[in-house]
KEKE-3310 file (N, C-alpha, C; in steps of 0.2 Angstrom, whole numbers, plus 5000, padded with zeros to 4 digits):
npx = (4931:4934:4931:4941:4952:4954:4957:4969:4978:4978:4986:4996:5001:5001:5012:5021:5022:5026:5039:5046:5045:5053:5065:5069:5068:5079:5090:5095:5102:5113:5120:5120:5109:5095:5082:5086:5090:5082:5073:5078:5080:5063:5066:5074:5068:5055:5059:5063:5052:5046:5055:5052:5040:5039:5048:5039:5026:5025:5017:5012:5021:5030:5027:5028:5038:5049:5050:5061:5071:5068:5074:5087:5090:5090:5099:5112:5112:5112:5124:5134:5132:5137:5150:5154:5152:5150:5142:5130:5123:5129:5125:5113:5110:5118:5108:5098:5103:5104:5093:5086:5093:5092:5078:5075:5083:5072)
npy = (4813:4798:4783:4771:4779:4788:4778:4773:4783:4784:4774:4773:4786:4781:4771:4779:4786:4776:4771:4785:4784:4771:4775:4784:4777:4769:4775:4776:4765:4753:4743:4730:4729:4719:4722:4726:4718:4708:4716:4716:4701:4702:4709:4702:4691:4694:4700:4689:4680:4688:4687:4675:4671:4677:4670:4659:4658:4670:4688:4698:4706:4699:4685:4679:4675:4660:4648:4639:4649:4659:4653:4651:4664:4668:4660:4663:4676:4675:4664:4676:4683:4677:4678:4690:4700:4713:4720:4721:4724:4720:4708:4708:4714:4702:4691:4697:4698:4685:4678:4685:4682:4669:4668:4670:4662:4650)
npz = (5027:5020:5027:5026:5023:5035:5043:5039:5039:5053:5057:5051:5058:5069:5068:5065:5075:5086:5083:5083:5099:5100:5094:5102:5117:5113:5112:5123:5126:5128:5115:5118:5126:5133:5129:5116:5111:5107:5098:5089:5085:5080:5069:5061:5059:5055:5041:5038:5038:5026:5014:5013:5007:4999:4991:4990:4989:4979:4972:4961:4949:4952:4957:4939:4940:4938:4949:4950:4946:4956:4967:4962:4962:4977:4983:4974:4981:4994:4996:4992:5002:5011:5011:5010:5022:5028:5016:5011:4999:4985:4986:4986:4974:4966:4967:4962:4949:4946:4946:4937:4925:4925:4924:4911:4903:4907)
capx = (4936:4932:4933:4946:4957:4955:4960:4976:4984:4978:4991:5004:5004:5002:5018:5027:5024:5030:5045:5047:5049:5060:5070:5071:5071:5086:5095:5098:5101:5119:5120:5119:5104:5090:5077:5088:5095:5072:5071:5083:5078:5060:5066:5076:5062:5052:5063:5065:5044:5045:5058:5051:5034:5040:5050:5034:5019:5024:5011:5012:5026:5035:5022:5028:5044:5047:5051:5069:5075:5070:5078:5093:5092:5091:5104:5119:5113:5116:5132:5140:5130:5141:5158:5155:5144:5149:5140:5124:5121:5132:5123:5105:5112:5120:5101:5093:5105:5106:5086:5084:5096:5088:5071:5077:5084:5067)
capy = (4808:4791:4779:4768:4784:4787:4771:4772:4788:4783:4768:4779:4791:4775:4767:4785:4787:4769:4773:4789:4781:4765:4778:4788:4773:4764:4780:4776:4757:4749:4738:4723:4726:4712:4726:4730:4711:4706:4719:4714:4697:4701:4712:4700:4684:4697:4699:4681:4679:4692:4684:4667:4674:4681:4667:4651:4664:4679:4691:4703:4705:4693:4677:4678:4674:4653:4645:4638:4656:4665:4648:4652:4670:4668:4655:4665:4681:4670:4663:4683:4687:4675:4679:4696:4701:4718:4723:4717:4729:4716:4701:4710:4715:4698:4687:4700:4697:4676:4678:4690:4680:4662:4668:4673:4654:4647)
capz = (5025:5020:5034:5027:5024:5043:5048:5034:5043:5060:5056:5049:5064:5075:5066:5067:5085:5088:5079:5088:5105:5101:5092:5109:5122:5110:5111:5131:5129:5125:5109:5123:5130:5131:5123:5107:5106:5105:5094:5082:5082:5080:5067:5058:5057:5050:5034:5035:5033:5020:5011:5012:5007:4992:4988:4990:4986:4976:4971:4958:4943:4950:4951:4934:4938:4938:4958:4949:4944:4962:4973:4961:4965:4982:4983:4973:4987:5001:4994:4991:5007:5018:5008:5011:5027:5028:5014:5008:4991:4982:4988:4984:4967:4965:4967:4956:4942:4942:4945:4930:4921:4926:4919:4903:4902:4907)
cpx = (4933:4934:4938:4951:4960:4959:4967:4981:4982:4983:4997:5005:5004:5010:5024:5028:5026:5036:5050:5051:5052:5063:5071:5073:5077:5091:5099:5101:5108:5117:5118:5113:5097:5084:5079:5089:5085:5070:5075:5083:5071:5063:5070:5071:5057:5053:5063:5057:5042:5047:5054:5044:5034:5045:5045:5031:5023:5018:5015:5017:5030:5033:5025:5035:5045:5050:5059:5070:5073:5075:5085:5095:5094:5096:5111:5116:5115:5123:5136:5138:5137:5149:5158:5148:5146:5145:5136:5119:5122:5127:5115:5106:5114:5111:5099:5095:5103:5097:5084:5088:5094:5079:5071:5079:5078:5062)
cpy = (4802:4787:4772:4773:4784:4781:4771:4776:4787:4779:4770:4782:4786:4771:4773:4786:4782:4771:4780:4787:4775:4769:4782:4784:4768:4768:4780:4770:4759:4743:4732:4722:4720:4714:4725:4722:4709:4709:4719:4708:4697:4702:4707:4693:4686:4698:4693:4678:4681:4690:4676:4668:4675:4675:4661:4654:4669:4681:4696:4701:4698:4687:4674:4675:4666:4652:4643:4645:4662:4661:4652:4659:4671:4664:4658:4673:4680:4670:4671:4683:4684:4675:4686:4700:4710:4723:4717:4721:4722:4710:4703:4711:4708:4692:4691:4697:4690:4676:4681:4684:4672:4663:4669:4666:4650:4647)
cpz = (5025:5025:5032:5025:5030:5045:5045:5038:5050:5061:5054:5055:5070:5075:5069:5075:5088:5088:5083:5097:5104:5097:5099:5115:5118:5111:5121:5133:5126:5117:5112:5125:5126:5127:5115:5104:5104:5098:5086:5080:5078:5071:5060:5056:5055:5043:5034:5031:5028:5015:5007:5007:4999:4988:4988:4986:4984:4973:4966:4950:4946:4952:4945:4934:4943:4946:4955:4948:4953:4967:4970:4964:4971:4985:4982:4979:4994:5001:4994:5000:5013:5017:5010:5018:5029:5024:5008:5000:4986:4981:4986:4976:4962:4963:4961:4950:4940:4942:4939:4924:4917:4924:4914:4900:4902:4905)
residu = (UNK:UNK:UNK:UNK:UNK:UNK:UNK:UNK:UNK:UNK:UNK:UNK:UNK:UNK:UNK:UNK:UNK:UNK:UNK:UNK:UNK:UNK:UNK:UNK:UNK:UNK:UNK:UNK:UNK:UNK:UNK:UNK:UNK:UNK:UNK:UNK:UNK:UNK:UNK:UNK:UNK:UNK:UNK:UNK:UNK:UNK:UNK:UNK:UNK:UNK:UNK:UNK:UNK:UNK:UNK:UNK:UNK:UNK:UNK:UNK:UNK:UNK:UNK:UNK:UNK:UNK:UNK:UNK:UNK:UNK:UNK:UNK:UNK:UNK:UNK:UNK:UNK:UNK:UNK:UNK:UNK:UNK:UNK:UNK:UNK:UNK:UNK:UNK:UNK:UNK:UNK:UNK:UNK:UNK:UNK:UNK:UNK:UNK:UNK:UNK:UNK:UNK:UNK:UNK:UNK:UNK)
# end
């Protein structure tokens, strides 16, 4: 096995067995604890780095798509997101459209 293979599934079986125990030590905690509340912030300023990431720097297909048409997309998902917070399909479906819709304009 080539040795950046090795290193790939050593990192999968590294992530799975992460994932393994914070799925077994979360399974004893309360929703309050100071663990889950860390972990849900880590968890959530990571999508936000991702998000941001993707909307300064894109890479790939959507590079191709102009910095006005993603602000906008990200703009009207926000706006649904915070009309409707218990469901974030809408609000992910909602960006893609005005962003698909605002490249096809520019």
């Amino acid at each position: 096995m080539p040795p950046a293979d090795l290193a790939l599934v050593l990192t999968a079986l590294a992530c799975l067995g992460l994932r393994l125990v914070g799925v077994w030590l979360a399974g004893g905690m309360s929703t309050e604890h100071p663990a889950i509340a860390w972990a849900t912030a880590v968890a959530q300023a990571t999508l936000a780095a991702f998000v941001t990431l993707a909307i300064i720097a894109p890479a790939g297909a959507l590079a191709d798509v102009p910095l006005a048409a993603r602000l906008a997309g990200l703009g009207a998902g926000v706006t649904v997101c915070l009309m409707n917070r218990r469901w974030l399909l809408p609000a992910l479906l909602t960006g893609l459209v005005v962003m698909l819709g605002m490249r096809a304009l520019v």
